[in-house]
N, C-alpha and C positions, 0 to 999 in steps of 0.2 A: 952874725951867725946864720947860717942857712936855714932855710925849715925846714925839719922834718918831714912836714905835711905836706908838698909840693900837690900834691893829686886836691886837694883841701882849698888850698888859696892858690891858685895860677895868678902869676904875675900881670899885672895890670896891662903889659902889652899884647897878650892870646885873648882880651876880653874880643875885641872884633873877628878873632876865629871862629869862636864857641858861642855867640850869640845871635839868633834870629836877625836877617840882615835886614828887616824894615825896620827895625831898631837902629841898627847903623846907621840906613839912609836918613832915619829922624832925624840921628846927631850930627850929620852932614849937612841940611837943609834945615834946624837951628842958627848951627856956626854961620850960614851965607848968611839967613834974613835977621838975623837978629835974636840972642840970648835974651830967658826971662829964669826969672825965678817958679819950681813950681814946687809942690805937693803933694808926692804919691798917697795913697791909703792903699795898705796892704794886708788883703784880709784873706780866707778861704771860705768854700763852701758848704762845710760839715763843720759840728764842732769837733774840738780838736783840746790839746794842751799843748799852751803857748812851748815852743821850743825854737828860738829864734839868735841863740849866741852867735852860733857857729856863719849862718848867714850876716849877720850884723859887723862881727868880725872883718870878713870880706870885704863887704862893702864898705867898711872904716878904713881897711888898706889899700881899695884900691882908689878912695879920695882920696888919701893921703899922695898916693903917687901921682895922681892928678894935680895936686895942688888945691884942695877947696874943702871946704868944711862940709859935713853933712848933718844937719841936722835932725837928729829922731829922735819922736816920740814915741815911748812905749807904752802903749795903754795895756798891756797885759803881759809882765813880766813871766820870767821864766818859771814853767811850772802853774798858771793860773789857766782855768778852764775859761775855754774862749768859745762861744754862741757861733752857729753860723752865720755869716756874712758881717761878723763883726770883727771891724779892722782891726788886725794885732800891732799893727805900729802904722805912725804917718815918718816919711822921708821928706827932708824940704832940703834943694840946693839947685844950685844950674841946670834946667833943662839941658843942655847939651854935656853937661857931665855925667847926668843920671841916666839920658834915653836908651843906652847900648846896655844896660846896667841888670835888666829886666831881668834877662831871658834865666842869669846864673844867679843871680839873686836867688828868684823863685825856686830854684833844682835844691838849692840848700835849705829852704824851709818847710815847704807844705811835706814833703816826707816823713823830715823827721816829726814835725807835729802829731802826724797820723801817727807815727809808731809810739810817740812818748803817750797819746791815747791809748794806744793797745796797752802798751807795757803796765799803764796806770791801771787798768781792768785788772788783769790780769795776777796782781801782785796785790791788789783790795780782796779780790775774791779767794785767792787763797794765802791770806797776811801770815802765817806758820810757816809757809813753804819757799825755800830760797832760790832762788832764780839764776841761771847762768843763759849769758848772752850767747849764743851758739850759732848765730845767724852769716857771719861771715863770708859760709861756703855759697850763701844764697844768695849774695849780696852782686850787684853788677858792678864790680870794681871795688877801689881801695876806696874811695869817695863815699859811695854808697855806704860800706860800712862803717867807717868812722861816723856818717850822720846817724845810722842806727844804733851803733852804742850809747854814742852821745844822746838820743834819744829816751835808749832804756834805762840808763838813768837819769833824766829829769822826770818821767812816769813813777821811778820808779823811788825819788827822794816827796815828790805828794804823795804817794802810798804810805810812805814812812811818817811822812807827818800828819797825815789824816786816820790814818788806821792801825799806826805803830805795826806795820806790815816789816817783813823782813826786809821783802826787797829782792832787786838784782844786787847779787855782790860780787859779781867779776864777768869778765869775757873770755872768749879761748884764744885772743892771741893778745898779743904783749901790745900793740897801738895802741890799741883801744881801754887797755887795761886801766889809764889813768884815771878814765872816766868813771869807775869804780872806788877810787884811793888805792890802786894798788900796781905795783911796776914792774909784775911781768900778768900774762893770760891762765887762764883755769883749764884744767882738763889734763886724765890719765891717758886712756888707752884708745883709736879708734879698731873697728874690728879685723885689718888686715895685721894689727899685732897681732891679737887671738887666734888669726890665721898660719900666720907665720912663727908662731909659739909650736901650734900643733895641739893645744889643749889651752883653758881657759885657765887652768891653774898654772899651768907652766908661763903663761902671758904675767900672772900676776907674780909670779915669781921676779921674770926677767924684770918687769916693771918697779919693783920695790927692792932691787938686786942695785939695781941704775940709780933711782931719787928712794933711796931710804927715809929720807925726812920730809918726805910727803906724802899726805895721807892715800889713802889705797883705794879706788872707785874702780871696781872691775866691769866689764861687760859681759853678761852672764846668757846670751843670747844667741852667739855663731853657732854652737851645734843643735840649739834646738831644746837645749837642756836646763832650762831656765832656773827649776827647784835646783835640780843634781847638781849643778854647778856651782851657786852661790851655796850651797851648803857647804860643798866639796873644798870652795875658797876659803869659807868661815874656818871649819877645821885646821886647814892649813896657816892660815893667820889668825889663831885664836887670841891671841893677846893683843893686834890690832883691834877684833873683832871687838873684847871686852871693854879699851880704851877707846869707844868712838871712832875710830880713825879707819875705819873700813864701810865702802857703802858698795853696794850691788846697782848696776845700772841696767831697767830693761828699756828697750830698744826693738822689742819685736814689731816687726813689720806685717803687714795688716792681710799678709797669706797666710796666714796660719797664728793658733789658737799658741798661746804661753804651754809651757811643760804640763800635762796633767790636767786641762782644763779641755771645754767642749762646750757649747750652747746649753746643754741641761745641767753641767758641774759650774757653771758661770753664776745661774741664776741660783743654785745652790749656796754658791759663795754669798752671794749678795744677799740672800735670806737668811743666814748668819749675824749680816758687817750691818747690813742695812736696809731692809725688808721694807722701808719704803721707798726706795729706791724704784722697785719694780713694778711698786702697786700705786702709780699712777699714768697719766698719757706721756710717752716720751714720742719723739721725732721718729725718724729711722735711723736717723745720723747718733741719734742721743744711745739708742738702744746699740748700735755698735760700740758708742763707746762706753759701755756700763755692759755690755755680755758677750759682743762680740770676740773678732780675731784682734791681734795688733796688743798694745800696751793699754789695756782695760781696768775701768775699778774693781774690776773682778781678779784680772791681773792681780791686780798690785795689793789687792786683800790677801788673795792666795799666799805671794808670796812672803809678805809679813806675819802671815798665819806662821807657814812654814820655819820661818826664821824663827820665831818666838818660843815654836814648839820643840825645837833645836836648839835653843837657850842662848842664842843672839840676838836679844830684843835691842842692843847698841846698834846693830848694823844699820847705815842708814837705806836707805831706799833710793835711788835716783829713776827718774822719769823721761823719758824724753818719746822723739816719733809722733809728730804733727801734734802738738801741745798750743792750742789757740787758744784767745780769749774765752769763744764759746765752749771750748772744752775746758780748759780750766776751769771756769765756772760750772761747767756740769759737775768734776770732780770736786767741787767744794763742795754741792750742795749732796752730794752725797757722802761726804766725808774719807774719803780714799784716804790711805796712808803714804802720803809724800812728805819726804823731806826735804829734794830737791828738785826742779823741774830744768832739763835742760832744753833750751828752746831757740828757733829762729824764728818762730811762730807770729812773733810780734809784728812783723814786716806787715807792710798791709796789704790785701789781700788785693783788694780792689784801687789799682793804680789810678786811675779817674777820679779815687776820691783824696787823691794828695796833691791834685792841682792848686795852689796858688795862685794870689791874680795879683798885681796891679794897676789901679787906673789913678791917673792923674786929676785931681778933685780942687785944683785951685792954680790958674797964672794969675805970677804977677800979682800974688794976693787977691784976686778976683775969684770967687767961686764958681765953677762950671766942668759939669762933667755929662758923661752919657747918657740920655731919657733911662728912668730906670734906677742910674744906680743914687740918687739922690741922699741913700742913707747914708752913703759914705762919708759925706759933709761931717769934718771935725766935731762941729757943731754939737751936731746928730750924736755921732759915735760917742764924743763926749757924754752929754746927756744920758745916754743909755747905760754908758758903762757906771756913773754915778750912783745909777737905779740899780744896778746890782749891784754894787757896795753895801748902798743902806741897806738892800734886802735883805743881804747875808748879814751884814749886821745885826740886823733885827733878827736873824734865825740863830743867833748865839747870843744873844738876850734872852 
């Protein structure tokens, strides 16, 4: 059977297209002088959570088409909080089978690692709030986003099990969806329906006219009319509205202020919801997203205000419009009313910090690597990772 995933796993004969060619010439000038046995240690330089399948995968099929066994060890299974410069796995097998091996190795790990850190933040800090993976449009290729779903959920199954956190529970398109447990992608409406409707109720119409048996997440944001709208929608799907099955999604973008709000009705709000909110030192960054323009905890108080006073306290709320860690966490600690967060956000930010490495720490069974990186030594790594075993052990005692 073919696979699916072709962008995922390239066939073991494009490895020497796609990989840095001093790798190549290694395996080349291997093969003349003589094959040994060696021993990568593969670690990164921030910590991170282990998210290493999807690479592992790979690299198991394309020894396999090689013909030779690869031996790894994982010292930090999927899902476990991994220290900087501590190796998430050692690889032992043929220098000249592994050397060319690097460069796509690495593309498939250190990413998603970073992201399944974000996701893992993200999804602790606000454990009520359910998450949809929305990152796809951001992603550079089908590759890339297959690793970040797969990401957002390994973040996002430690949240669940440390925090009894919701979680991410689906993506917006159907690849990725299984990474969730489920077999097709999430999501109603983008705004050129809304546009192409000609009114935001008319959108929800058409939309629940087409998929009746799916719940109804309108975008209540194109004209600007963010209250008028989503009320306009409740109205009209009142009995959605009362059965759960209707949520309002805002989406405002960061030129302008939500329906009915303004810098001095912002902080009004928040003197209401959360009046400590305002009565400490925030950022500038922070302070935009608690009074400013764009999708605000003032926002999204407003709007649940509204809705409540309106007698649709079922409706859910959906979130989106640059929803990062750091914001996330802002809106928990002020308590914003989310139900769902729709996000790419997770992706990370600073590319430099998803580098992955490899260095070769043992031929031949001989120990030796680069002045410097000495920790890498099995030995070593071992050792350490022991020590925080027992630690954590001991901190659930």
């Amino acid at each position: 059977m073919q696979d699916p995933r072709p962008h995922l796993f390239p066939p073991e004969e494009l490895v020497p297209r796609y990989t840095d060619k001093y790798f190549w010439r290694t395996r080349r000038i291997v093969e003349r002088f003589g094959d040994c046995r060696v021993t990568y240690a593969v670690f990164m330089r921030r910590p991170v959570i282990s998210a290493p399948r999807l690479a592992l995968d790979w690299l198991e099929r394309v020894c396999a088409a090689r013909r030779f066994a690869v031996e790894v060890e994982l010292l930090y299974p999927e899902g476990e909080w991994v220290g900087a410069g501590e190796p998430i796995f050692y690889m032992s097998g043929p220098f000249a089978g592994l050397a060319d091996l690097e460069t796509l190795l690495l593309q498939k790990l250190g990413p998603a690692c970073v992201a399944a850190f974000n996701a893992y933040t993200m999804c602790t800090d606000l454990p009520r709030t359910a998450f949809l993976a929305m990152d796809a449009r951001h992603c550079a290729g089908a590759e890339m986003a297959e690793l970040m779903a797969y990401a957002a959920s390994v973040g996002s199954a430690r949240a669940r099990r440390e925090s009894g956190a919701v979680g991410f529970i689906g993506s917006a398109n159907d690849a990725t969806a299984h990474y969730f447990g489920r077999e097709r992608g999430l999501g109603t409406m983008p705004h050129a329906l809304v546009g192409y409707a000609g009114s935001t109720v008319r959108a929800a119409e058409m939309f629940h006219e087409t998929f009746p048996d799916e719940p109804l997440y309108v975008l209540v944001d194109y004209f600007g009319r963010e209250i008028t709208d989503a009320l306009a929608v409740c109205e009209r799907f009142a009995d959605l509205a009362r059965a759960g099955r209707l949520g309002v999604r805002l989406d405002t973008h960061g030129g302008r202020f939500v329906e009915g709000l303004d810098v001095a009705r912002s902080y009004e709000v928040l003197e209401r919801h959360a009046p400590e909110a305002i009565r400490t030192y925030r950022t500038e960054e922070e302070l935009r997203w608690l009074t400013g323009t764009g999708v605000t905890a003032a926002a999204l108080f407003w709007m649940r205000e509204n809705l409540d006073r309106a007698g649709f306290p079922q409706v859910k709320i959906i979130a989106s419009s640059g929803f990062s860690p750091q914001k996330c966490k802002l809106m928990a600690s002020v308590g914003a009313p989310i139900d769902i967060v729709g996000t790419g956000s997770y992706l990370p930010e600073r590319w430099s910090e998803t580098y992955a490495t490899a260095d070769v720490v043992a031929y031949d069974g001989v120990p030796r690597v680069k002045v410097g990186r000495e920790f890498l030594f099995p030995e070593h790594a071992r050792a350490r990772r022991r020590g925080s075993r027992e630690g954590a052990a001991e901190a659930r005692d």
